[in-house]
C-alpha positions as a LaTeX table, in Angstrom:
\begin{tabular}{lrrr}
\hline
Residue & $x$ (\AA) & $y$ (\AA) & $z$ (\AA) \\
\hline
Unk1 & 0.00 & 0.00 & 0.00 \\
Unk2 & 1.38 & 3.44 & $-0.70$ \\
Unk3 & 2.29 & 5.27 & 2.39 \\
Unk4 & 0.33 & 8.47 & 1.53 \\
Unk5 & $-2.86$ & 6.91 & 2.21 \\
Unk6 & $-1.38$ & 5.06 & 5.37 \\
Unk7 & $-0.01$ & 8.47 & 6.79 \\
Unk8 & $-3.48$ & 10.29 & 6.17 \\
Unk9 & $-4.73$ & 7.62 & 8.28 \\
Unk10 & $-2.58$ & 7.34 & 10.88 \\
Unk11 & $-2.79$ & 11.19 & 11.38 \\
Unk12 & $-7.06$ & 11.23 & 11.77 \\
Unk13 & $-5.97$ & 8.18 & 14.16 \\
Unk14 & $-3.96$ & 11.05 & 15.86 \\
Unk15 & $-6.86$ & 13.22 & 15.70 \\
Unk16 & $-9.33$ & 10.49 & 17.24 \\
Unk17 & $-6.75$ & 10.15 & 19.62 \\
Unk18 & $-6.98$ & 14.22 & 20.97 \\
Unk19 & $-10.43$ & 13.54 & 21.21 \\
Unk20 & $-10.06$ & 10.47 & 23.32 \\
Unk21 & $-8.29$ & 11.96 & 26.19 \\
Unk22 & $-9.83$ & 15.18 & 25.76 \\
Unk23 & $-12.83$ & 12.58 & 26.32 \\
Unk24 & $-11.27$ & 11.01 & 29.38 \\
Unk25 & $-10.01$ & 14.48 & 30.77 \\
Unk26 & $-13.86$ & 15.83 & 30.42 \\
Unk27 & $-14.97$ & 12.16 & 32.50 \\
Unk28 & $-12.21$ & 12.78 & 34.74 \\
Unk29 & $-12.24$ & 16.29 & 36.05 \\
Unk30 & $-10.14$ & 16.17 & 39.06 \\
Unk31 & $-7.28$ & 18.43 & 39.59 \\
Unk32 & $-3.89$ & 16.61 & 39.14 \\
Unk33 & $-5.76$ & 13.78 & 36.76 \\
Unk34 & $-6.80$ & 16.57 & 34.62 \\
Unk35 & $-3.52$ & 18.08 & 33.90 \\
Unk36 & $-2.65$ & 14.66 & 32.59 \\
Unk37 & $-5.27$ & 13.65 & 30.50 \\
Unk38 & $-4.71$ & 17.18 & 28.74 \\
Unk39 & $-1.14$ & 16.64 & 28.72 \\
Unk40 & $-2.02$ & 13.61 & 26.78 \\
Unk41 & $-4.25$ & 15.14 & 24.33 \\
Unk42 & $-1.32$ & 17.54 & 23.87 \\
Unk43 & 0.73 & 14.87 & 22.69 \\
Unk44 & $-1.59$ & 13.28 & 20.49 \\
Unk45 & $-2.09$ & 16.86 & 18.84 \\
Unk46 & 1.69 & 16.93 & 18.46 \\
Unk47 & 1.81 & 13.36 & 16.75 \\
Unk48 & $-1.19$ & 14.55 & 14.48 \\
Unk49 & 0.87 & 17.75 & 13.32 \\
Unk50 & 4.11 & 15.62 & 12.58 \\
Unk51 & 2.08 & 13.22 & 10.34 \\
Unk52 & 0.68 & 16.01 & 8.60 \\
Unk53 & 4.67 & 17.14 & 8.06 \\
Unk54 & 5.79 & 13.87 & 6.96 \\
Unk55 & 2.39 & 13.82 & 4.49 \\
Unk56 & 3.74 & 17.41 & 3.12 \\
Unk57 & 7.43 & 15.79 & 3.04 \\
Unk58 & 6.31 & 12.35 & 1.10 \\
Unk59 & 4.00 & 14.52 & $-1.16$ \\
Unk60 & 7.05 & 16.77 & $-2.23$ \\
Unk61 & 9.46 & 14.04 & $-2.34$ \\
Unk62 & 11.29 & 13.53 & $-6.03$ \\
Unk63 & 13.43 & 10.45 & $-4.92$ \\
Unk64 & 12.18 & 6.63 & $-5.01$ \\
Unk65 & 9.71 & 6.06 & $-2.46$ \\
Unk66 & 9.13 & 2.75 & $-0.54$ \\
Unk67 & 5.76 & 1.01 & 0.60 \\
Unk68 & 5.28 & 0.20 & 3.85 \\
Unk69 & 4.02 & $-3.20$ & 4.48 \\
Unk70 & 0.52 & $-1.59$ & 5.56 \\
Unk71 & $-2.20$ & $-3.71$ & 3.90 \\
Unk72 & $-5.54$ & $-2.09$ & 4.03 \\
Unk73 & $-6.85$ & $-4.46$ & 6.50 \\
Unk74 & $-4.41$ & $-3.38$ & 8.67 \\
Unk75 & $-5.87$ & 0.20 & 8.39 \\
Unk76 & $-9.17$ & $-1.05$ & 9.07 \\
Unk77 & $-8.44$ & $-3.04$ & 11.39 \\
Unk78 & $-6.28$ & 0.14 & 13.46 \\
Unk79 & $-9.49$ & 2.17 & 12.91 \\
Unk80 & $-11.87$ & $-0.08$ & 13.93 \\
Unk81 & $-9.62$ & $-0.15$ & 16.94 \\
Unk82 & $-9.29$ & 3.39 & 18.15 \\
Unk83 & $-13.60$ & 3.65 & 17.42 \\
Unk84 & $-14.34$ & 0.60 & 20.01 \\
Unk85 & $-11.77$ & 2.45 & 22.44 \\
Unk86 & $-13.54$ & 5.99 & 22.10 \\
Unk87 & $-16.70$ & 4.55 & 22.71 \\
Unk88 & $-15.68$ & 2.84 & 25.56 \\
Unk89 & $-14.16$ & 6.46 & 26.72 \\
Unk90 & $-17.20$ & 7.75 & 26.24 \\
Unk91 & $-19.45$ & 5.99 & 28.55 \\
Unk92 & $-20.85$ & 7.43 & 31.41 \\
Unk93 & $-20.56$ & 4.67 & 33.80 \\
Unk94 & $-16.12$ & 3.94 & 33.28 \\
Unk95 & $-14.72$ & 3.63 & 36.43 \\
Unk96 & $-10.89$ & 5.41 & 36.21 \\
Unk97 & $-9.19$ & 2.43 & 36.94 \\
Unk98 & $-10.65$ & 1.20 & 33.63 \\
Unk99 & $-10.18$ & 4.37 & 31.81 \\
Unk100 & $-6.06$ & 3.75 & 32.52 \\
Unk101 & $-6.69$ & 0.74 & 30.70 \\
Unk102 & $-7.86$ & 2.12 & 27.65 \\
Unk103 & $-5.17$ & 4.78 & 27.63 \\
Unk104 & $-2.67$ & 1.96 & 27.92 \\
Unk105 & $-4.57$ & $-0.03$ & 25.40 \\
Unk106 & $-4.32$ & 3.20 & 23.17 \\
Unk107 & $-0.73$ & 3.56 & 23.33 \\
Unk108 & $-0.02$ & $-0.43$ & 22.80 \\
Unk109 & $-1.95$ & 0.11 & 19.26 \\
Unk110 & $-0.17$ & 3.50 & 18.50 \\
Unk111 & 3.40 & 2.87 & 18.75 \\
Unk112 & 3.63 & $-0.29$ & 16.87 \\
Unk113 & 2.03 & 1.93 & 13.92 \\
Unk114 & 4.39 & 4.56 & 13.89 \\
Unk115 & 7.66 & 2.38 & 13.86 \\
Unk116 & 6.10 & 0.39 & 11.41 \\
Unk117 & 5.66 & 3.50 & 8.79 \\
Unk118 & 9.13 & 5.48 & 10.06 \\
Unk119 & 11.50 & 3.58 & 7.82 \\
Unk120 & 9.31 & 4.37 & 4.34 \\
Unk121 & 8.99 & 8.13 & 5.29 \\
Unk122 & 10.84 & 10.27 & 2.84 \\
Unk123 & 13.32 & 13.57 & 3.31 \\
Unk124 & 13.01 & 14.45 & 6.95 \\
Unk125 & 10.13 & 12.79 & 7.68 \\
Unk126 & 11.32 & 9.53 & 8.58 \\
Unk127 & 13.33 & 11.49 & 11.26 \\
Unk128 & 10.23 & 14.06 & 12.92 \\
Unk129 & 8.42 & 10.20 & 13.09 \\
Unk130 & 11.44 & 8.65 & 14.97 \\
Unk131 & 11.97 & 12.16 & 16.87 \\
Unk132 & 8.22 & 11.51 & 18.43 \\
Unk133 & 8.93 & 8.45 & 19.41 \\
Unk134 & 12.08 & 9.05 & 21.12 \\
Unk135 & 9.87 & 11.84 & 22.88 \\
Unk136 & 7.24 & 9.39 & 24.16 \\
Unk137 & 9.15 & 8.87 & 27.74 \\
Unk138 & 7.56 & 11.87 & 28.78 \\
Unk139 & 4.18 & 10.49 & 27.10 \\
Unk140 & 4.60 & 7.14 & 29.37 \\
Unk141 & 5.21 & 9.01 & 32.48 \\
Unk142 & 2.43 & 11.00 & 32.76 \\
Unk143 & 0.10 & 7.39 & 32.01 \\
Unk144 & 2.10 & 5.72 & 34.28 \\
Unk145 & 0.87 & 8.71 & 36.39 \\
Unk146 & $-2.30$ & 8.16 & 35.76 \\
Unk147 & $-1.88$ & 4.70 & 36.19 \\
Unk148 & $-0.47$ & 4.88 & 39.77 \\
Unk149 & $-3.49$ & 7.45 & 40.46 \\
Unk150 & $-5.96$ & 4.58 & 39.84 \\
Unk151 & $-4.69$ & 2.30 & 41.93 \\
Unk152 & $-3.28$ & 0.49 & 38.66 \\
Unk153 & $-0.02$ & $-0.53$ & 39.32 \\
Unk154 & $-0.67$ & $-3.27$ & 37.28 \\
Unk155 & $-0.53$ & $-1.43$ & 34.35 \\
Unk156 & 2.86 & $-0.20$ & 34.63 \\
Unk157 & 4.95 & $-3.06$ & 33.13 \\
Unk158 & 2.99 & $-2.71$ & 29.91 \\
Unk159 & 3.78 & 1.08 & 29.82 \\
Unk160 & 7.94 & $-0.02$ & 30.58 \\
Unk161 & 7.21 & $-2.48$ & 27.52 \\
Unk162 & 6.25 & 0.58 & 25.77 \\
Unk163 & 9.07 & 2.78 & 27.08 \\
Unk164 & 11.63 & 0.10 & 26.23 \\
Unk165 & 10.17 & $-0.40$ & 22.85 \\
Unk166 & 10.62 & 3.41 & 21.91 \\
Unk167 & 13.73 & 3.42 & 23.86 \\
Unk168 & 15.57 & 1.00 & 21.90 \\
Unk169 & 14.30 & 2.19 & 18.66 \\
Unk170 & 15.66 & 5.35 & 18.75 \\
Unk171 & 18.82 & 4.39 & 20.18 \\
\hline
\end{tabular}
């Protein structure tokens, strides 16, 4: 599949993904729990606009350009994914502890997508994509944060999974 498509889809995954935690910030008002869940959004906004970069960068590129071995059921499959999670965010009745979960859940879907897609980006793109990974640490603190908040210490290997992961990409 050619990676325009892919990066167009990843980056309205990005956007679904502002409106998740700006979902889960709304459901969880409190004071330091807020902060986070907006912090998160941030982040999510910041992945969005780097997408959109590496969209402009692939669209401009002259040079060969590589497919990324995205099928389209992969896509739907990724999108399908991030819908059941915002609708679970969205329910009235989600107990925090559960709403941790779905942030973690959220993350385990959208790193694996971005590593997958950094090689194939063109020009400087390739390196904004790794540049936001290597920037996640501060992403997995503030979950693991969150996570610690709820009562979810359980949680916190799978973010140190995710840590590692990044970690060891961009080193």
């Amino acid at each position: 599949m050619e990676l325009m498509p892919i990066l167009e889809a990843y980056a309205a995954l990005e956007k679904q993904g502002i409106e998740f935690y700006q979902t889960l910030g709304r459901r969880f008002p409190d004071a330091k729990g807020s902060r986070l869940w907006a912090e998160l959004a941030n982040t999510e906004a910041s992945h969005q606009a780097i997408l959109m970069l590496a969209m402009d960068w692939t669209h401009t590129w002259s040079g060969p350009k590589s497919e990324p071995p995205v099928e389209m059921g992969d896509l739907d499959a990724a999108i399908q994914t991030a819908g059941d999670l915002l609708a679970e965010a969205s329910r009235p009745d989600l107990p925090l502890a559960r709403a941790v979960e779905l942030a973690v859940a959220w993350e385990e879907q959208e790193l694996p997508r971005i590593l997958a897609i950094a090689p194939y980006c063109p020009g400087r793109g390739q390196g904004q994509l790794l540049a936001m990974v290597a920037e996640a640490a501060g992403h997995y603190d503030e979950l693991a944060q969150l996570a610690r908040a709820a009562g979810q210490e359980a949680l916190i290997p799978r973010i140190e999974a995710l840590r590692a992961t990044a970690d060891a990409t961009v080193r």
